[in-house]
PLY file of the C-alpha trace (Angstrom):
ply
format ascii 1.0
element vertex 457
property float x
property float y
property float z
element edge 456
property int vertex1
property int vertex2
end_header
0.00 0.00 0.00
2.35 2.16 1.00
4.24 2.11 -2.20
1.03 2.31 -4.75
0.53 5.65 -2.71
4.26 6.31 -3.78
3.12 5.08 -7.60
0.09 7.47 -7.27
1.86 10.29 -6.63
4.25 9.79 -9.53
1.36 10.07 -11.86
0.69 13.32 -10.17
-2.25 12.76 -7.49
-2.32 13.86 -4.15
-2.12 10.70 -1.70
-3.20 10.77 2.15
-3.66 7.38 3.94
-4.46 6.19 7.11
-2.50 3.56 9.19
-2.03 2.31 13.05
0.78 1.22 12.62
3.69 2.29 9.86
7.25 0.92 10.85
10.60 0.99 8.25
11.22 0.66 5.60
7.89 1.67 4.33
7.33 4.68 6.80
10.73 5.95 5.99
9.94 5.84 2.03
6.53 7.37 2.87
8.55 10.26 4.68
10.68 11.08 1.88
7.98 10.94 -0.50
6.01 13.94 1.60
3.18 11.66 1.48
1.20 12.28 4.80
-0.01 9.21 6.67
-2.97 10.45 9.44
-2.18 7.79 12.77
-4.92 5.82 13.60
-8.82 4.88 11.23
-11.15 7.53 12.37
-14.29 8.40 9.84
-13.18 12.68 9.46
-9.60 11.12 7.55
-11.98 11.15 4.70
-13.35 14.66 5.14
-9.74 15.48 2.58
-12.17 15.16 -0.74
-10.33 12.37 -2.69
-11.86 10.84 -5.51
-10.78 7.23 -5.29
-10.21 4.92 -1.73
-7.68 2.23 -1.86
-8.67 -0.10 0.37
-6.23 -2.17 2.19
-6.28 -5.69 2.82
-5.51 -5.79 6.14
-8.69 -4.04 6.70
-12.25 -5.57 7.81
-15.53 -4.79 8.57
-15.88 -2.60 11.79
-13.18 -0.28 10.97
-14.60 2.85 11.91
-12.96 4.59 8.48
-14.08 1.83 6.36
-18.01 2.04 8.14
-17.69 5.87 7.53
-16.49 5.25 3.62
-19.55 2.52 2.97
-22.15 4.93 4.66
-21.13 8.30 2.46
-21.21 5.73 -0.43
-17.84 6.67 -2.24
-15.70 5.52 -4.86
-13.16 2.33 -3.17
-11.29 -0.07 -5.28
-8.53 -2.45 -4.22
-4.86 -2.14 -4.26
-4.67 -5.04 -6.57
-7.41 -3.60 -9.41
-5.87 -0.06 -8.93
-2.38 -1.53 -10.12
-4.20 -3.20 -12.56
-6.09 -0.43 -14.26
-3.75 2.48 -13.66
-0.59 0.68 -14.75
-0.47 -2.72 -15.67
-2.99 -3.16 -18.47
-1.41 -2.72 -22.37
2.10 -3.59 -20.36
4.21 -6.25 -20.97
3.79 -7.96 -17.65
6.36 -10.09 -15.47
4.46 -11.62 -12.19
6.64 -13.30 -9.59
4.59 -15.91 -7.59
5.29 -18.66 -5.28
5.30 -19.40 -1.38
8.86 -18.18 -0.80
11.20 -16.11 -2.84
8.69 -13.36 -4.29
10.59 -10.41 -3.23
14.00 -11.33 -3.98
13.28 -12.74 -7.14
11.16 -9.63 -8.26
13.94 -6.99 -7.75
16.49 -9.31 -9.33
14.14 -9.15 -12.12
13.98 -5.57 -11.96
17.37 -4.76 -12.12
18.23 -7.70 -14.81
15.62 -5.61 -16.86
17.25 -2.45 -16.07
20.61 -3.55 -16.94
18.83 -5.02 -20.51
17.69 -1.37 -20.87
13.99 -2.13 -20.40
13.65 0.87 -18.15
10.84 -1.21 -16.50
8.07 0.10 -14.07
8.08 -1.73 -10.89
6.40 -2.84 -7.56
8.42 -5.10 -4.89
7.13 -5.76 -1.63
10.15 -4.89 -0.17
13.05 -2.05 -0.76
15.23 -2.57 -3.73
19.15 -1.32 -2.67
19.97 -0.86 -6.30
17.05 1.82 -6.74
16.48 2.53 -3.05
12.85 2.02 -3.52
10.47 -0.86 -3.44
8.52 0.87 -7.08
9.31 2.44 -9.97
7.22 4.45 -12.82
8.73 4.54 -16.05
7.10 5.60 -19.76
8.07 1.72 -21.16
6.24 -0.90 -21.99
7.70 -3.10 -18.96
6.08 -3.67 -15.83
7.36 -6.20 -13.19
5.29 -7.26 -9.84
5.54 -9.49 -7.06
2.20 -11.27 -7.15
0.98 -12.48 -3.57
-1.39 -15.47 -3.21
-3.31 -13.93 -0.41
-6.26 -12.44 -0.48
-7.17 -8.75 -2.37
-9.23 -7.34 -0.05
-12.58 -7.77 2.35
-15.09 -7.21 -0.58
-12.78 -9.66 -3.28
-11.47 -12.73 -1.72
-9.34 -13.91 -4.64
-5.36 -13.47 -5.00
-4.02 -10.30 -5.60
-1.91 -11.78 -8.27
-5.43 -12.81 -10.28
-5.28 -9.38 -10.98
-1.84 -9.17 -12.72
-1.91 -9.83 -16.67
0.95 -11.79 -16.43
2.32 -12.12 -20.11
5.08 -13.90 -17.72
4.44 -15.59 -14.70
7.14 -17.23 -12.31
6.05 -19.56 -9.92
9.02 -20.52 -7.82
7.38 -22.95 -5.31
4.26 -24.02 -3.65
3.67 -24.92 0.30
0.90 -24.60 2.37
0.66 -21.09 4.11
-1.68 -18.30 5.39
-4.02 -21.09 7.65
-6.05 -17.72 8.71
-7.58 -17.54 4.55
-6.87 -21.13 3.13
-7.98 -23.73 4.52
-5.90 -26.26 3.09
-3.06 -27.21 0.58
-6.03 -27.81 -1.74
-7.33 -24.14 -1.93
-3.87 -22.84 -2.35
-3.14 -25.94 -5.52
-6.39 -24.48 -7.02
-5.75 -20.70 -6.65
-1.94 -21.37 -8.23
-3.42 -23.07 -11.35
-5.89 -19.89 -11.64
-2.62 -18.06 -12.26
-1.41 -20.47 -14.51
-4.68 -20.06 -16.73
-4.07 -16.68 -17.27
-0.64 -16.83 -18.98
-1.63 -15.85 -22.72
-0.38 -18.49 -25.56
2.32 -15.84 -26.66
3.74 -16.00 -23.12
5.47 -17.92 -20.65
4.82 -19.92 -17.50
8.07 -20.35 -15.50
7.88 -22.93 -12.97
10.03 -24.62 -10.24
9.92 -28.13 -10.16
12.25 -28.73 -7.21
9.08 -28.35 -5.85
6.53 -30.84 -5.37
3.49 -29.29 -5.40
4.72 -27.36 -8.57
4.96 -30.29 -10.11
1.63 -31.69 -9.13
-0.09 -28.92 -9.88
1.39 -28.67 -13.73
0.40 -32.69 -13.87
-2.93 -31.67 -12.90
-3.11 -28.95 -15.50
-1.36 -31.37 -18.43
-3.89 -30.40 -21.59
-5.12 -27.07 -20.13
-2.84 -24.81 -20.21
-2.32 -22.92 -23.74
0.98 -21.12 -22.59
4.81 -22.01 -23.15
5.91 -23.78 -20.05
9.69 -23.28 -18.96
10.23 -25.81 -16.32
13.47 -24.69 -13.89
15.35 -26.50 -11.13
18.53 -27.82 -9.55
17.35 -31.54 -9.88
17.24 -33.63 -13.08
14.23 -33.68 -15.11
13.71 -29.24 -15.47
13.89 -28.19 -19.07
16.30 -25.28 -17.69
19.05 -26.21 -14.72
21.44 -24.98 -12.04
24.77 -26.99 -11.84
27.99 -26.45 -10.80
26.77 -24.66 -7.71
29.88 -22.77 -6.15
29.41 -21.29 -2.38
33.22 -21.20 -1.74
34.20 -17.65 -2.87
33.01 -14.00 -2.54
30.44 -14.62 -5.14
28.18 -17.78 -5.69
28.80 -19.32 -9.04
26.90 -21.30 -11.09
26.42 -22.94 -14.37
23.07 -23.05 -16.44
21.94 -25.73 -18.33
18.72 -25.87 -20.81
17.99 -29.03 -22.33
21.29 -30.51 -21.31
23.44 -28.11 -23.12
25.57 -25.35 -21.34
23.67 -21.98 -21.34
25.56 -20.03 -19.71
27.92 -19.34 -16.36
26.86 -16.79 -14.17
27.92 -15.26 -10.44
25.98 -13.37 -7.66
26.31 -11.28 -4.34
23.49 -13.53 -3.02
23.85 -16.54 -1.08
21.79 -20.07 -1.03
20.60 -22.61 -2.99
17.60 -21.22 -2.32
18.36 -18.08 -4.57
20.24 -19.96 -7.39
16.44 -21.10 -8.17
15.75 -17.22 -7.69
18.36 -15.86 -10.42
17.37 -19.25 -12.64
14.13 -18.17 -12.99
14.68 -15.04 -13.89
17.33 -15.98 -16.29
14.53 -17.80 -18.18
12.28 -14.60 -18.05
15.02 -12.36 -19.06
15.76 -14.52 -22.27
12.23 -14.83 -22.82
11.90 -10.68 -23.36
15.01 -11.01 -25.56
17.73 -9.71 -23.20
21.32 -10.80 -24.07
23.07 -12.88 -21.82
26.01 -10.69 -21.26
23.63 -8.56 -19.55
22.12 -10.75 -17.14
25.46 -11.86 -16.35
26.42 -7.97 -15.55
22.90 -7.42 -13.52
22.96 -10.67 -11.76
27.18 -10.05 -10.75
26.10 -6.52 -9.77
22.59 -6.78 -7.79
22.52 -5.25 -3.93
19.88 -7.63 -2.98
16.47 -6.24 -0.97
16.58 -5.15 2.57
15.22 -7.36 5.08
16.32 -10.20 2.83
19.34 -11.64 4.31
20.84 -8.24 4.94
23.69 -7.40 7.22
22.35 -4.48 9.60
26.13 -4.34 11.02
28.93 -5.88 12.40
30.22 -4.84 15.85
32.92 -6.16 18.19
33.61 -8.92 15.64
29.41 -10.09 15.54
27.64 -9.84 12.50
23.71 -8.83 12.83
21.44 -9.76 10.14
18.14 -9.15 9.39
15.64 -11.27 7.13
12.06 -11.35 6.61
11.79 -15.11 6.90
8.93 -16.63 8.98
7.07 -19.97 6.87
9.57 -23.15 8.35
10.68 -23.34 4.95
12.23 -20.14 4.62
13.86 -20.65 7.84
15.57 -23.25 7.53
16.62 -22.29 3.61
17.93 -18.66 5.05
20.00 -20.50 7.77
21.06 -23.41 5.46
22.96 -20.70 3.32
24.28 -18.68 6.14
25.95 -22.13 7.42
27.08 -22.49 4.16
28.35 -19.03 3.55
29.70 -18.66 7.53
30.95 -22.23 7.85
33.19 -21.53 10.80
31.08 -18.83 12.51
28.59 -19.89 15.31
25.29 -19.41 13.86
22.73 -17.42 16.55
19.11 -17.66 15.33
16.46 -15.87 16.99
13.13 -15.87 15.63
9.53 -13.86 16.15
6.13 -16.11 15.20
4.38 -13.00 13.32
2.67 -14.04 10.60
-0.66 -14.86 10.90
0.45 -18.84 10.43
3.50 -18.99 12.02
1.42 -17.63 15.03
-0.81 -21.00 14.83
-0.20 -24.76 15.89
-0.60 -25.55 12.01
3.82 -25.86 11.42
4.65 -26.51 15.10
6.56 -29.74 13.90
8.14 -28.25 10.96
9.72 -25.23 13.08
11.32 -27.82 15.48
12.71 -28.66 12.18
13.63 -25.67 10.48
16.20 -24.42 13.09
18.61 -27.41 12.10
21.54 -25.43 10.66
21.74 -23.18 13.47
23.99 -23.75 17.10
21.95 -21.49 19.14
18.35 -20.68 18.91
15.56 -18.08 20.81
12.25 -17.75 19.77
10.21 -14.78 21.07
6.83 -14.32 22.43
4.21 -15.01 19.76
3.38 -11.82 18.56
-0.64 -11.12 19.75
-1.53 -14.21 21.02
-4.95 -13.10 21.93
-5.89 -12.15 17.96
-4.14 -15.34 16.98
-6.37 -17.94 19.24
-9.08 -16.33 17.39
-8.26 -18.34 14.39
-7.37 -21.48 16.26
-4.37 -23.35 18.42
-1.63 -20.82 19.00
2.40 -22.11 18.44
3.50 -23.40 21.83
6.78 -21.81 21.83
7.86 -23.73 24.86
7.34 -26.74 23.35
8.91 -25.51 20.19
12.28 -24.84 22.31
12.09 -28.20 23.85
12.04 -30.08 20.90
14.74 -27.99 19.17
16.85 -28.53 22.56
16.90 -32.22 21.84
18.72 -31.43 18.86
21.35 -30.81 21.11
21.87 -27.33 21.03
20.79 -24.51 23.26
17.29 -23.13 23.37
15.43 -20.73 24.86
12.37 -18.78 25.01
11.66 -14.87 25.80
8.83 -12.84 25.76
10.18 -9.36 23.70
13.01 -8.26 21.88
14.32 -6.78 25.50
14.29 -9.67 26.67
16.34 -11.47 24.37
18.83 -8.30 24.00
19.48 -8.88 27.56
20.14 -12.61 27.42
22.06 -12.19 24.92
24.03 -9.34 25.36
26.87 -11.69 27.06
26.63 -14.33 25.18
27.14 -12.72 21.80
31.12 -13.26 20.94
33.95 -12.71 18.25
32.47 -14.24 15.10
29.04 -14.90 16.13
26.28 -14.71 13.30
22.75 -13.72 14.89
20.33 -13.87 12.38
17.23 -12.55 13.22
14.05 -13.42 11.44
10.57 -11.43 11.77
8.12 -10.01 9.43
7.52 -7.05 11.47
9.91 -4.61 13.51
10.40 -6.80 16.17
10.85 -4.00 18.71
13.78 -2.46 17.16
15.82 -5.66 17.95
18.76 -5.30 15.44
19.61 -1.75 16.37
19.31 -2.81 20.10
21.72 -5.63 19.19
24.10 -3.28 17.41
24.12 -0.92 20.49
24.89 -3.23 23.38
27.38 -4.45 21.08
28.98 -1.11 20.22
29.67 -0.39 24.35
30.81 -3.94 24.75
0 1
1 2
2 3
3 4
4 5
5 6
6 7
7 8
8 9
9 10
10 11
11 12
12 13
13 14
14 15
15 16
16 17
17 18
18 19
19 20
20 21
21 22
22 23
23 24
24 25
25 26
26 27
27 28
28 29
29 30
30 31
31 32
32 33
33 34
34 35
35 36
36 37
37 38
38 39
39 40
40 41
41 42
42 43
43 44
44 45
45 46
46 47
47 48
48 49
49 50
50 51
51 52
52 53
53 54
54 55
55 56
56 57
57 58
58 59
59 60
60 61
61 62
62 63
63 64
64 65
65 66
66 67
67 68
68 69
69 70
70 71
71 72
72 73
73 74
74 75
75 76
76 77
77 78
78 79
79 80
80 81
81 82
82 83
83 84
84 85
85 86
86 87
87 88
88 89
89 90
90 91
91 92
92 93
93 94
94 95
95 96
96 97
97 98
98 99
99 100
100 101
101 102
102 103
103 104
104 105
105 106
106 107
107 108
108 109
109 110
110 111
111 112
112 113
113 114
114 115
115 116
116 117
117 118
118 119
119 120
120 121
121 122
122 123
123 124
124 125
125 126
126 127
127 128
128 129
129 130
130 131
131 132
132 133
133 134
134 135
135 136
136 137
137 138
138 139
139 140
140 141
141 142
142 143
143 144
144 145
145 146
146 147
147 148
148 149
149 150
150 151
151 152
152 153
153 154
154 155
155 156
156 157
157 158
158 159
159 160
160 161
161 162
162 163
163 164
164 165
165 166
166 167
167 168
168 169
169 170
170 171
171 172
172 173
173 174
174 175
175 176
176 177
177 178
178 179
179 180
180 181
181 182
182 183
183 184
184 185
185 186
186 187
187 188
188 189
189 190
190 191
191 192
192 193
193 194
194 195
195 196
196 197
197 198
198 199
199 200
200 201
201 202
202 203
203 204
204 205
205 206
206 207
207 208
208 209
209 210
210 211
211 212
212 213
213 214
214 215
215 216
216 217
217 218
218 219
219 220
220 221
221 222
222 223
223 224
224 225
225 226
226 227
227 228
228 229
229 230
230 231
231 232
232 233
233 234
234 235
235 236
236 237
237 238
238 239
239 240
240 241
241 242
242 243
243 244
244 245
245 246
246 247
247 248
248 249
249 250
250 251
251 252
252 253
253 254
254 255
255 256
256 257
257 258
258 259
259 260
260 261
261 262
262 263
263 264
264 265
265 266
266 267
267 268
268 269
269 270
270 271
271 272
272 273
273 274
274 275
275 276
276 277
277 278
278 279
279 280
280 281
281 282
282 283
283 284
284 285
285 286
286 287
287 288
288 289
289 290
290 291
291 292
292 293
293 294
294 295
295 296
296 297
297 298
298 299
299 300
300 301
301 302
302 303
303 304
304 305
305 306
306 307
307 308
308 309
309 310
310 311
311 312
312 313
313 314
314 315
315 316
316 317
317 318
318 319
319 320
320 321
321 322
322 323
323 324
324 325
325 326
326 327
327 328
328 329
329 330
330 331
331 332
332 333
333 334
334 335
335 336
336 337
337 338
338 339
339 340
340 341
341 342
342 343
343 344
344 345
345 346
346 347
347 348
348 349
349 350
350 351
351 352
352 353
353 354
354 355
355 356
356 357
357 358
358 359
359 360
360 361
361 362
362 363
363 364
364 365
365 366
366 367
367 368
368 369
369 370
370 371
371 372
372 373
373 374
374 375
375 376
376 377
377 378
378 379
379 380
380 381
381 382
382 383
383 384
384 385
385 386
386 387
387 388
388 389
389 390
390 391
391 392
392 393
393 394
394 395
395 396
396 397
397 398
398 399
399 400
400 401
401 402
402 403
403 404
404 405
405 406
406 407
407 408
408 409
409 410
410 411
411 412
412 413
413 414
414 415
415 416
416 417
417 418
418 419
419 420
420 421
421 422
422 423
423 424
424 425
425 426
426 427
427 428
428 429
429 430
430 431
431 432
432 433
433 434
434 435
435 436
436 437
437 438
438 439
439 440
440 441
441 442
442 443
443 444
444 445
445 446
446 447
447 448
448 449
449 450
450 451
451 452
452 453
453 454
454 455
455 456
């Protein structure tokens, strides 16, 4: 939301919005954009005269702005059909899907199409470092998008990314997620071959069949889908692979393979298995708009990453802070799998916040005990709201979780807030230590807290 109000106002409208709670990066962009954010949902935010309402997700019934908006009868639309109207349609259009990865793998896209000299519009749900913005309007005929599976808004309960035109669409994996709209792996199969269906017969559907459900869901679809599949993957069997894979130096290297002939070598700043699938698939995407290889070679050898995605807030008194947005088990244990593999020697500290609306539920209990299996020292804080959570069921047991993860045979613990875990660890942290902290929220200021306990160490 925050940056379609930034999108907006480069098309020249005035853009106001109302929030309770706006934390960085996005209040920071908002701030530099002069965009004015009024604290708090009260019905006289809409005496400003506007002519359209963008109507947030995250925002229900009973919200006294939204009651005040039905009664007066105005114009409201969705973030997802505002994109969609205002910028997407007549565009050629990229759409990054999948459980895990969207972010990353958008604004590598968006800088591989930069570097091709697409000068492509843009939306990330995150801050790109190589434009120091999470959106871009340009005049081209490019648009790229991260295209999330959950729901558009109160009044339309599809996908946002149903609303995306995809003449491209990347779907890097499938896994069950957001237990507080889907009610099963089912739904979620069924709302990822909706996407599928829309790919036109002059485009391209990019999928990752390293995962399962990928591939079931493309078996399911064999005979109905009118599109040019590019299957992608580190295991035998995709039309386009990763080989080669080299963690060893300052960049990652790898090799690509399509149809069992070399494609292509190619080296990032990234780190992971996880985001060698990333760059693949947007490799494929790149070729399929026609840009030469040399050039995703430069963008892929020169991209800054995303903040929040595995980025390094500091390093102080020889400990290395890092924040990352991960918080499904999956991403957890892929983001520590590649900072064991990138900090072999280093003690690995991970300390994690339940805050998503399903990593606040029982529904992956087992699969977090899992997930922390590269790391040597773990903390898990308080689950964030438990009282809204055990609306929508059984809440994480995060005592449990630390019990089963201390079997492992490594320490464990459990504390309520980020002050609480600054203060345990404040003497623990030493000389080398990597503490990789994983929340999708601001977790109380946590790495900056970290950072300055360190600094007067």
């Amino acid at each position: 939301m925050a940056s379609l109000a930034g999108m907006l106002q480069a098309r020249g409208h005035k853009v106001t919005g109302s929030d309770q709670n706006v934390y960085p990066p996005m209040s920071t962009q908002l701030k530099e954009l002069g965009i004015e954010i009024m604290k708090g949902y009260k019905p006289e935010n809409l005496d400003c005269g506007a002519d359209s309402i963008i109507v947030g997700n995250a925002i229900s019934r009973g919200n006294p702005e939204l009651e005040e908006l039905l009664n007066r009868k105005l114009a409201y639309y969705s973030q997802a059909e505002t994109i969609k109207r205002l910028f997407i349609r007549g565009k050629h259009s990229l759409v990054v899907a999948g459980t895990h990865g969207k972010t990353t793998t958008t604004s590598i896209a968006t800088w591989v199409a930069e570097v091709g000299g697409l000068d492509p519009s843009f939306l990330v749900g995150g801050v790109v470092q190589d434009f120091g913005a999470s959106f871009r309007v340009t005049d081209s005929g490019y648009f790229i998008i991260e295209g999330d599976e959950y729901d558009t808004a109160y009044f339309d309960k599809k996908p946002k990314f149903m609303h995306y035109l995809p003449e491209i669409a990347i779907v890097n994996n499938i896994e069950f997620d957001h237990a507080d709209i889907y009610r099963d792996m089912t739904d979620i199969k069924f709302e990822f071959s909706r996407l599928m269906n829309l790919v036109p017969s002059n485009g391209h559907l990019i999928a990752g069949i390293d995962s399962p459900v990928v591939g079931e869901v493309l078996e399911d679809m064999e005979g109905k889908l009118f599109t040019n599949v590019e299957t992608f993957g580190l295991k035998d069997g995709a039309k386009w692979q990763a080989r080669y894979i080299d963690f060893s130096g300052d960049l990652m290297r790898f090799t690509v393979f399509k149809e069992g002939v070399n494609w292509g070598e190619f080296e990032t700043t990234l780190i992971g298995e996880f985001n060698v699938r990333n760059c693949l698939a947007v490799i494929i995407a790149a070729d399929a708009w026609g840009i030469p290889i040399e050039k995703i070679q430069e963008a892929l050898r020169t991209f800054k990453s995303v903040k929040r995605r595995v980025e390094i807030r500091g390093v102080e008194n020889g400990v290395t802070i890092i924040d990352d947005f991960a918080h499904h088990p999956t991403a957890v244990e892929e983001t520590l799998k590649a900072l064991k593999q990138k900090y072999e020697e280093n003690r690995l500290v991970a300390v994690f916040e339940p805050r998503s609306w399903s990593s606040r539920l029982a529904v992956f209990q087992e699969p977090y005990a899992k997930a922390f299996a590269y790391a040597d020292y773990v903390i898990i804080a308080g689950v964030y709201d438990t009282a809204k959570a055990s609306e929508l069921g059984k809440v994480l047991d995060t005592r449990e979780l630390v019990e089963d993860i201390a079997l492992q045979g490594k320490p464990s613990f459990s504390f309520a807030d980020a002050d609480e875990i600054v203060e345990h660890l404040t003497p623990e942290m030493k000389d080398g230590d990597v503490v990789a902290v994983m929340s999708n929220g601001g977790f109380g200021g946590i790495h900056e807290k970290l950072l300055s306990v360190l600094r007067k160490k």
